[in-house]
N, C-alpha and C positions, 0 to 999 in steps of 0.2 A: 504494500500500500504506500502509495507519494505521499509527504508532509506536505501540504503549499501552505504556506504565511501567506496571509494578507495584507497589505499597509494599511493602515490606518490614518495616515497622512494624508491633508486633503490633498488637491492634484491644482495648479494652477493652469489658468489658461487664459489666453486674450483672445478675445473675439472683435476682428477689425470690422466694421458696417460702413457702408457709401453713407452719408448723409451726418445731422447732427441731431442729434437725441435731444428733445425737448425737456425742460425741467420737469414738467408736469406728467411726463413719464417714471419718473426716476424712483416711486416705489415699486413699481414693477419688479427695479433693478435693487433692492434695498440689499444691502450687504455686501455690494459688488464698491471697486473703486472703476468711476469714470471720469477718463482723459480724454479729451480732443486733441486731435493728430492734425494739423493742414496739411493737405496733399496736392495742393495749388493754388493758384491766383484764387477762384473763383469755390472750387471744392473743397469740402471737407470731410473729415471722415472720422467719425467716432471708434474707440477701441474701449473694449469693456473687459478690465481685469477681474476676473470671480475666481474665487479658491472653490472646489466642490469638495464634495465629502469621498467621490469617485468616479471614475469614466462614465459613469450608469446616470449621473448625474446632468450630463452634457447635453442631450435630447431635450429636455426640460428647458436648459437656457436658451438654445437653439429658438426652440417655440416659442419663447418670449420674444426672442429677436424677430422671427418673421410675423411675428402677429403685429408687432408693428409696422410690418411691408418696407421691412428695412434690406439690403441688402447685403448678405454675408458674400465678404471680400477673403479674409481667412481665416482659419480656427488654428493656434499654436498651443501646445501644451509644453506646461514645464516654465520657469521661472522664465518672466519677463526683462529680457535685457534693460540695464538702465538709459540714460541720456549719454551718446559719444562724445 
């Protein structure tokens, strides 16, 4: 019989969206830290750092994002690099 451990550590992830997330959305997002990223003159583009409790967890935030008709740009996991 396999031992598997399981982490217990949450899992970080940034999720980048086309557009800019309103304030009056942001209990949706409550617990998450949100940055706004410019990605040109005229565009922008919000990135939502959430710690989940595990991968199983990610679908969930996902459907928050798109129920806003927001546009997922990309999904990274694992520690978010700082400012170069």
């Amino acid at each position: 019989m396999s031992d598997y451990s399981f982490s217990t550590k949450p899992i970080q992830y940034a999720v980048e969206v086309e557009g800019i997330i309103d304030a009056r959305w942001s209990e949706w997002f409550s617990g998450l830290d949100v940055s706004f990223v410019p990605s040109s003159l005229d565009a922008r583009r919000t990135i939502l750092i959430a710690s989940l409790p595990d991968q199983s967890a990610l679908p969930a935030l996902l459907a928050r994002v798109t129920g806003l008709n927001l546009k997922v740009l990309s999904v990274t996991p694992g520690p978010v690099p700082g400012p170069k």
